[in-house]
C-alpha positions in Angstrom: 144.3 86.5 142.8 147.9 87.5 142.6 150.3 85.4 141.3 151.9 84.0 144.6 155.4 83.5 142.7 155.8 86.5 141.5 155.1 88.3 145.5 158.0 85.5 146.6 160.6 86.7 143.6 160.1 90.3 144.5 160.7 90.0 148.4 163.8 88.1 147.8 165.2 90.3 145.5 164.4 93.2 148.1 166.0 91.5 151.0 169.0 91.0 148.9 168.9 94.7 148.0 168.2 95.9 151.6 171.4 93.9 153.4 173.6 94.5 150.2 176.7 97.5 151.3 176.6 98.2 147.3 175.0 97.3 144.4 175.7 93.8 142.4 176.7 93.9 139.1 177.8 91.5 136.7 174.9 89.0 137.0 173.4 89.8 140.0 169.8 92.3 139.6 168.9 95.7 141.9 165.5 97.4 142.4 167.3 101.0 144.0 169.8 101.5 141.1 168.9 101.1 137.0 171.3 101.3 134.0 173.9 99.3 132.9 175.9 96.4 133.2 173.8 93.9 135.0 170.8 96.3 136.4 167.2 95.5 135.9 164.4 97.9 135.8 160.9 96.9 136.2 162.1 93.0 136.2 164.1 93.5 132.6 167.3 92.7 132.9 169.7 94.4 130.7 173.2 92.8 128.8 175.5 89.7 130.5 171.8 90.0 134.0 169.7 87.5 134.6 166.6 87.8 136.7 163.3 85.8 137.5 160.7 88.8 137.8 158.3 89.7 134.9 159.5 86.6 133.0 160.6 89.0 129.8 164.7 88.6 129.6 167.2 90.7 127.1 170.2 89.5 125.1 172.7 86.8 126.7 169.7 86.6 129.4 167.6 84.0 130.5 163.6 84.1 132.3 161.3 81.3 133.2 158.0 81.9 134.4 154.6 79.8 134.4 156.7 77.5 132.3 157.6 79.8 129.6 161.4 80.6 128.8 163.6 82.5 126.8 167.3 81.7 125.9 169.6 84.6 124.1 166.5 86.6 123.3 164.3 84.1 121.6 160.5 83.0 123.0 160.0 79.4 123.7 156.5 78.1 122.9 154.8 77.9 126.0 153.6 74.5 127.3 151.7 75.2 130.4 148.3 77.4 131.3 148.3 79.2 135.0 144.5 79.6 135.2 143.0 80.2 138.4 146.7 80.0 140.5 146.5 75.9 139.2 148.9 74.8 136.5 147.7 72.7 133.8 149.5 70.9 130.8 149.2 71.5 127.5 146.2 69.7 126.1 144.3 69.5 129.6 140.5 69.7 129.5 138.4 71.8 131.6 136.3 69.9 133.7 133.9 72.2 134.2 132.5 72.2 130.3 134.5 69.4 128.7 134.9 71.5 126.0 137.7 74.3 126.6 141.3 73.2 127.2 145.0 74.6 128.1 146.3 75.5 125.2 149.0 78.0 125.5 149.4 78.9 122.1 146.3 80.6 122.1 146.2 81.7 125.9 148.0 80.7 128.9 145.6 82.3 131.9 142.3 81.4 130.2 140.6 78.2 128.9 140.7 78.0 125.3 137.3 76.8 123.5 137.6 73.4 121.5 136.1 73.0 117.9 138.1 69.9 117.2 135.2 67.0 117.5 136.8 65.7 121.5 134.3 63.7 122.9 132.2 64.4 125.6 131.7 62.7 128.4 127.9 62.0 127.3 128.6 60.7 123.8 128.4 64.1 122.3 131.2 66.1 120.6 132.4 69.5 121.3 131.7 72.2 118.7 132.3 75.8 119.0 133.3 75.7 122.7 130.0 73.6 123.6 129.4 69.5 124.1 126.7 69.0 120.5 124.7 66.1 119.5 126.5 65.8 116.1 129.9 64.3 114.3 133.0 65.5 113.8 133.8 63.5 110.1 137.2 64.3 108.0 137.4 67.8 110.0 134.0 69.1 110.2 131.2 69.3 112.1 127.7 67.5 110.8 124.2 68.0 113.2 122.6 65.1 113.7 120.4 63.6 110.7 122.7 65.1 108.6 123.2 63.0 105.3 126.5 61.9 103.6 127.1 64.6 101.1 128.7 61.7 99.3 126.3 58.9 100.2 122.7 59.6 100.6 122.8 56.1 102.2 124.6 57.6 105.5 124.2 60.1 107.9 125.7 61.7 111.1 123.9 59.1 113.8 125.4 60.5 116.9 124.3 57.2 119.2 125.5 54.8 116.3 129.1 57.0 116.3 130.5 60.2 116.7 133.5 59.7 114.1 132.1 58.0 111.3 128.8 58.1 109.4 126.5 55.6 109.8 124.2 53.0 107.4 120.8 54.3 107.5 117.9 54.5 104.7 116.4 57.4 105.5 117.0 60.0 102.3 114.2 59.5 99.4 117.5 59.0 96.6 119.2 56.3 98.8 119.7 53.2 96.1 120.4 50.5 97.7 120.5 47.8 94.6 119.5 47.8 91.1 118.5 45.5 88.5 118.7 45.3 84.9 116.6 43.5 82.5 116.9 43.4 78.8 115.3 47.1 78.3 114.2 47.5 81.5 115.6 48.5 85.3 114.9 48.8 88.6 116.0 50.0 92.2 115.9 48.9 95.4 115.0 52.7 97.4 114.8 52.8 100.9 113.3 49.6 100.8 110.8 49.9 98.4 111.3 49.6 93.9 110.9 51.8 91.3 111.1 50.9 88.2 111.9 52.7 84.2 112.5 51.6 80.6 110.4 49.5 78.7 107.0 48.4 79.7 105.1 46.6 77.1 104.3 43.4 79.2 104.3 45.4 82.3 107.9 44.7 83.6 107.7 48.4 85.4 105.0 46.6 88.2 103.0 50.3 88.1 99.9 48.7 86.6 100.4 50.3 83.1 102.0 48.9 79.4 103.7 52.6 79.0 107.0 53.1 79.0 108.8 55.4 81.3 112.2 57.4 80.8 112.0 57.9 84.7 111.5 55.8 87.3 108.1 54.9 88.9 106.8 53.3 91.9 106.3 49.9 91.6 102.7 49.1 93.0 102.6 48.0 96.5 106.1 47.6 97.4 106.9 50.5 99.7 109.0 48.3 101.9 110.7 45.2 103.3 112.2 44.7 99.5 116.2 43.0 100.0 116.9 42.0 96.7 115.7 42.3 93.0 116.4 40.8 89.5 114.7 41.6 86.2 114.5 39.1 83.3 114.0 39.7 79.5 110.5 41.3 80.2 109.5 40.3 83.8 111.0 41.2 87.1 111.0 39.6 90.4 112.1 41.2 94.2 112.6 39.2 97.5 109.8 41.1 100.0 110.1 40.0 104.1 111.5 36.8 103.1 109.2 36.1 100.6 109.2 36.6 96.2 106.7 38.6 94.2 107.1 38.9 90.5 105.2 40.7 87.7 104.8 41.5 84.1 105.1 38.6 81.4 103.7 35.5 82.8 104.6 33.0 80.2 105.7 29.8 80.8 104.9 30.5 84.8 107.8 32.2 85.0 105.9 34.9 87.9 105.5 31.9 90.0 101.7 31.9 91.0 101.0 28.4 89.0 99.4 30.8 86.3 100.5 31.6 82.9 98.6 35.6 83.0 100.8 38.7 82.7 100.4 41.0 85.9 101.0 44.6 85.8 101.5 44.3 89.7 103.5 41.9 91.7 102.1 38.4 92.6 103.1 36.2 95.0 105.2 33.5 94.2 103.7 30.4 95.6 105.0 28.4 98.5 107.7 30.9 98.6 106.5 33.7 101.6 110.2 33.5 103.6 113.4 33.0 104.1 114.6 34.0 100.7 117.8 35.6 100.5 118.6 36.5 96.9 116.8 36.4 93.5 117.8 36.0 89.6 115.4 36.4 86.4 116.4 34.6 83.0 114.9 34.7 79.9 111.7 33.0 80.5 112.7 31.4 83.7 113.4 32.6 87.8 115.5 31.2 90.4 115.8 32.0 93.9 117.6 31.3 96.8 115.9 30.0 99.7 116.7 28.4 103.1 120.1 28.0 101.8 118.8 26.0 98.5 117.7 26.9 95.1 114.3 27.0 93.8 113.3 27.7 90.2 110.1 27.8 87.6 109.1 28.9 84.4 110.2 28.0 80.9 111.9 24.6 81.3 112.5 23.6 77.6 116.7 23.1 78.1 116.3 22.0 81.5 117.2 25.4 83.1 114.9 24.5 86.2 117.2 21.7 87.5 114.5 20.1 88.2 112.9 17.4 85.5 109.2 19.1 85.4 107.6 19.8 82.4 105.0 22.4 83.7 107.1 24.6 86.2 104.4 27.0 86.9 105.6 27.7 90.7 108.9 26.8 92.1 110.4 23.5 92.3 113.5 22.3 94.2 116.8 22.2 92.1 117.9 18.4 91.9 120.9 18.6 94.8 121.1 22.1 95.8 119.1 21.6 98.9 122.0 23.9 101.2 125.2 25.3 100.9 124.1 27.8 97.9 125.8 31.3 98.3 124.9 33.0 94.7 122.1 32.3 92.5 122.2 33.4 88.8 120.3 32.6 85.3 121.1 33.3 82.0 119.0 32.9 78.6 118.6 29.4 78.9 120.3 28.0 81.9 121.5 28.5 85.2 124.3 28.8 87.7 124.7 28.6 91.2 128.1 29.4 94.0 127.5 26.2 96.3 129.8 25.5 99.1 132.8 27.2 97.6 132.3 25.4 93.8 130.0 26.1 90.9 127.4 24.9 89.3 125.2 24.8 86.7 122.1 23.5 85.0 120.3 23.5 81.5 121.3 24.8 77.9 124.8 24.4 76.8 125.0 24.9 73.5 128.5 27.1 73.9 129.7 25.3 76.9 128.1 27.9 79.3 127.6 25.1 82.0 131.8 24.9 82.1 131.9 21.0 82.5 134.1 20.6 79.4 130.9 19.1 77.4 128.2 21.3 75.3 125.4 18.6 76.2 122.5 20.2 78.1 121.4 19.2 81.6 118.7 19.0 83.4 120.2 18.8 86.8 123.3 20.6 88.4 126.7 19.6 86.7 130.2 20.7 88.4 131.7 23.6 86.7 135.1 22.2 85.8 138.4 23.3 88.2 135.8 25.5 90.3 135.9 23.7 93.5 136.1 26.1 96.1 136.9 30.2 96.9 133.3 31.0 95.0 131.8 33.4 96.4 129.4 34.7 93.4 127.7 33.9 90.1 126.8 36.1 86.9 125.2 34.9 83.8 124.8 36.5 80.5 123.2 35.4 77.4 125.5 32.3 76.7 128.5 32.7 79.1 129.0 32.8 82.3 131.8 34.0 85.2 132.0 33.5 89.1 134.1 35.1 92.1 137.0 32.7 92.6 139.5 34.0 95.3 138.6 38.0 95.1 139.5 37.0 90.7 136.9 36.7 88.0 136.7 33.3 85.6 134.2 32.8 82.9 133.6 30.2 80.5 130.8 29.2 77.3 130.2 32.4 74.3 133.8 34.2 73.8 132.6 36.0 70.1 133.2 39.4 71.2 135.3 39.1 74.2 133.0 38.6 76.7 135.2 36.2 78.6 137.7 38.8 79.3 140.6 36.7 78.3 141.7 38.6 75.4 140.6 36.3 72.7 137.5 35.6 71.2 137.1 32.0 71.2 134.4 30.0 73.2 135.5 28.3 76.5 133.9 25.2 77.7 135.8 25.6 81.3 136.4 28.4 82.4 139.3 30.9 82.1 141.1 33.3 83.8 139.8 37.0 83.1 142.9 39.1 82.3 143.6 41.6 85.0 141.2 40.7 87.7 143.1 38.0 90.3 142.4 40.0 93.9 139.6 42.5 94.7 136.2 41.6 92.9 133.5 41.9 94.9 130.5 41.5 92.5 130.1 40.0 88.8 127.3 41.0 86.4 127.0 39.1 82.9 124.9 41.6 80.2 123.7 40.4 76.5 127.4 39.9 75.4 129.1 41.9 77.7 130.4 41.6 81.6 131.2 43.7 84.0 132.7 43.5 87.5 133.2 45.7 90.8 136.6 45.8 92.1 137.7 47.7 95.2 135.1 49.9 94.6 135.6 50.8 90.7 134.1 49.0 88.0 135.6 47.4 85.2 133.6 45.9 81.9 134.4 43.7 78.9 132.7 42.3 75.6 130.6 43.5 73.5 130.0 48.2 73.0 127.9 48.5 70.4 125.9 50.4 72.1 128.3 51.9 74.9 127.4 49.3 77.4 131.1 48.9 79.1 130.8 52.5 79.7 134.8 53.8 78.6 134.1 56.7 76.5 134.7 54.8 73.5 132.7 54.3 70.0 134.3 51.1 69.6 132.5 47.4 69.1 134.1 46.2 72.3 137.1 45.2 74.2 138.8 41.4 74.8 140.5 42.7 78.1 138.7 44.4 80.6 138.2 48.4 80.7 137.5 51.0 83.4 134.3 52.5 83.7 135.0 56.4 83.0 134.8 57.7 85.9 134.0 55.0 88.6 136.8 54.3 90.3 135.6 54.3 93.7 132.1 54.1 95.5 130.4 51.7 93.5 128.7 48.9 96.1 126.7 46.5 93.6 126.2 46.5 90.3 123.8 44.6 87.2 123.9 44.5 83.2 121.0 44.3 80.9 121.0 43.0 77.3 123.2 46.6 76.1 123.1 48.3 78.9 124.9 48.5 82.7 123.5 50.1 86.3 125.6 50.6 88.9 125.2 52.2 92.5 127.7 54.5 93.2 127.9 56.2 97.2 124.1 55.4 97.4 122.6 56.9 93.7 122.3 55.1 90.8 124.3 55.6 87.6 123.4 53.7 84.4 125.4 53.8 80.9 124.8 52.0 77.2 121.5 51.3 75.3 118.7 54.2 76.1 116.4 53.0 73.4 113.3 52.3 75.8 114.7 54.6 78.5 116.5 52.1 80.5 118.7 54.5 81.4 116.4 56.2 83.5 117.4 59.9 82.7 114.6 60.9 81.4 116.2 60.3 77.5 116.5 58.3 74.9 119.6 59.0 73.9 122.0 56.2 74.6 125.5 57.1 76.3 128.5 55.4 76.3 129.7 57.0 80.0 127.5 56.9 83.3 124.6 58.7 83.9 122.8 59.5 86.6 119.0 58.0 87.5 116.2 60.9 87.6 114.8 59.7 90.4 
């Protein structure tokens, strides 16, 4: 269809013509005479005219059509699209497809096709001119089911968001938590464990004693697993609720009233739900269930909280009964984050209870100037640290710096890690050595003799805390062995330190004093 403003121009500009007795000049435009001084020719107007047909104007002129303009010979960006005789802005969508637009940069009578993400009106996003069931992420278009390149534990769910990836376990390499033991780890993937390191008392739950540099598949656990802990040379995962354990059974600490290794889990008894979190000492197991802490195995320092003698299967910590956030054990003892304070239960031989004394207990004693902001517990060999506030504290063994307070003396109560006052989100105490995740990087401290904190450096440790070569950002949870440290990092797992048995899961021996990545 012709353009209807155009027609209008030209018959004015005729009629004008038609009744003039001589031809305008100076401003005013003629159809019967071209040339100089203020004629136009074929809607051009020349020097010092002005005219309104063609919309294309010369020096000192001026032209405005369908919105576009020109002022002393220069093109104004146009803002408007005529398509089909109807005016549209800038920026206006088609109706028709959803995904074309006016955009008069590119063409001002035709729809332009969009590859920009806009939503459609039926939760889809336009891509190459055409509403797609995908996501538009960081400028780019992703199908749907397409993973995370940087997080196997996301992908492009469409009907979740359109913008953003989504949380979903769906990629065979998606780690969602990791354990480690004193030469021994394990994984929490897409809901089921595998295990690698050392597996002399059957720690790797695959019903074998051998060893593996890589990980395996723990035997009948496929699914429902939420959380895991390994011990010295046992290992324990909460499954629907409920806690299985295997590989050295002495003492009871597997739970099923028995003192027999398994090479497969076993069912801890009286325990089949509402477990929320899980942690493995030396000898001993706590967990946290229905909001209160339950513990068995080796009782001999009172690190059960609970005065039994033969702690075969889980018994109720004296006083924790609700409230508990964080469960953790150490060598001997153990700690638990109870509404907001801490506290802690059987050897204390370097203060690692933090109640100013080095007497053990038998029951729960209040961790001295911890009485609220905790939100987490880790426990190494002899010392301990908790969450206070987004900051780290520890207290008890200090020979090698594992306090992180840049001395080496033993605490009784605890003190203030150096560095760490805002931003901690997880704590992790190792042999001699701790190690925290902060806004996403990870920091260690204590004792590197075997490259456990991870920096780079051949050095016998560090006082203050150090950065994690390379892991600044991504890492979500974290756990230290006896010498060596797993993190997850964007959804894989990463492990550094002590490699002797393998526990670093990369199909080596060969120990490494920066991350490296599990074989799964």
């Amino acid at each position: 269809m012709p353009n209807c403003k155009y027609i209008y121009t030209l018959a004015y500009l005729l009629s004008v013509a038609a009744c003039s007795s001589s031809d305008r000049t100076n401003g005013d435009a003629t159809v019967s005479d071209a040339g100089s001084s203020g004629t136009s020719t074929g809607g051009k107007t020349s020097s010092g005219g002005s005219a309104t047909v063609g919309g294309n104007a010369s020096t000192g002129g001026s032209a405005t059509v369908d919105g576009n303009a020109s002022t002393g010979g220069s093109s104004v960006v146009a803002t408007t699209c005529v398509i089909n005789s109807t005016t549209y802005q800038g920026g206006d969508l088609n109706t028709n497809t959803n995904c074309s637009s006016c955009q008069p940069s590119k063409s001002a009578d035709t729809w332009s096709l969009l590859d920009d993400g806009t939503s459609c009106s039926n939760g889809q996003v336009c891509h190459t001119g055409t509403c797609a069931t995908g996501c538009w992420i960081d400028s780019k278009y992703y199908a749907s089911g397409t993973s995370n390149p940087n997080n196997p534990c996301q992908s492009c769910q469409p009907s979740t968001a359109t913008t953003t990836w989504a949380d979903v376990v769906t990629s065979t390499k998606c780690v969602q938590a990791l354990a480690a033991g004193s030469y021994h780890s394990c994984a929490i993937v897409v809901g089921g464990v595998q295990c690698w390191g050392r597996n002399n008392r059957g720690q790797l739950g695959n019903n074998s004693t051998t060893d593996s540099f890589i990980p395996v598949q723990v035997q009948g656990l496929t699914s429902g697993v939420t959380a895991i802990s390994a011990g010295q040379i046992h290992t324990c995962a909460v499954v629907n609720g409920g806690v299985q354990c295997w590989g050295c059974n002495g003492d009871g600490r597997l739970g099923n009233n028995s003192t027999t290794d398994s090479l497969v889990p076993v069912q801890a008894q009286g325990i089949t739900s509402g477990t929320t979190a899980i942690a493995s000492g030396g000898a001993h197991t706590c967990a946290l269930v229905n909001g209160g802490v339950q513990c068995w195995g080796y009782n001999a320092n009172g690190q059960i909280g609970n005065a039994c003698v033969t702690c075969r299967a889980p018994v109720q910590v004296q006083g924790i009964t609700t409230g508990a956030a964080g469960v953790t054990a150490g060598d001997y003892f153990s700690c638990a984050a109870v509404a907001g304070a801490v506290r802690c239960w059987g050897q204390n031989n370097y203060g690692q209870l933090g109640n100013n004394s080095t007497t053990d207990s038998q029951t729960p004693v209040q961790v001295q100037g911890i009485t609220s902001g905790a939100t987490a517990v880790g426990a190494g060999n002899y010392h301990a640290c908790a969450l206070v506030n987004g900051g780290a504290q520890c207290w008890g063994n200090n020979d090698i710096g594992q306090l992180g307070n840049n001395l080496i003396t033993d605490s009784q109560t605890p003190v203030q890690v150096q560095g760490i006052t805002s931003g901690a989100k997880s704590i992790a105490g190792g042999g001699i050595h701790t190690c925290a995740q902060i806004n996403g990087g990870i920091q260690c401290w204590g004792g590197n003799n075997d490259g456990q904190l991870g920096n780079n450096a051949d050095s016998i440790g560090s006082t203050p805390p150090v950065q994690v070569y390379g892991l600044t950002s991504g890492a979500s949870g974290l756990d230290a062995g006896d010498s060596h440290t797993c993190a997850v990092v964007n959804g894989s797992a990463k492990c550094w330190g002590d490699n002797y048995y393998g526990q670093l899961g990369n199909n080596s021996t060969n120990a490494s004093e920066v991350p490296v990545s599990v074989s799964f």
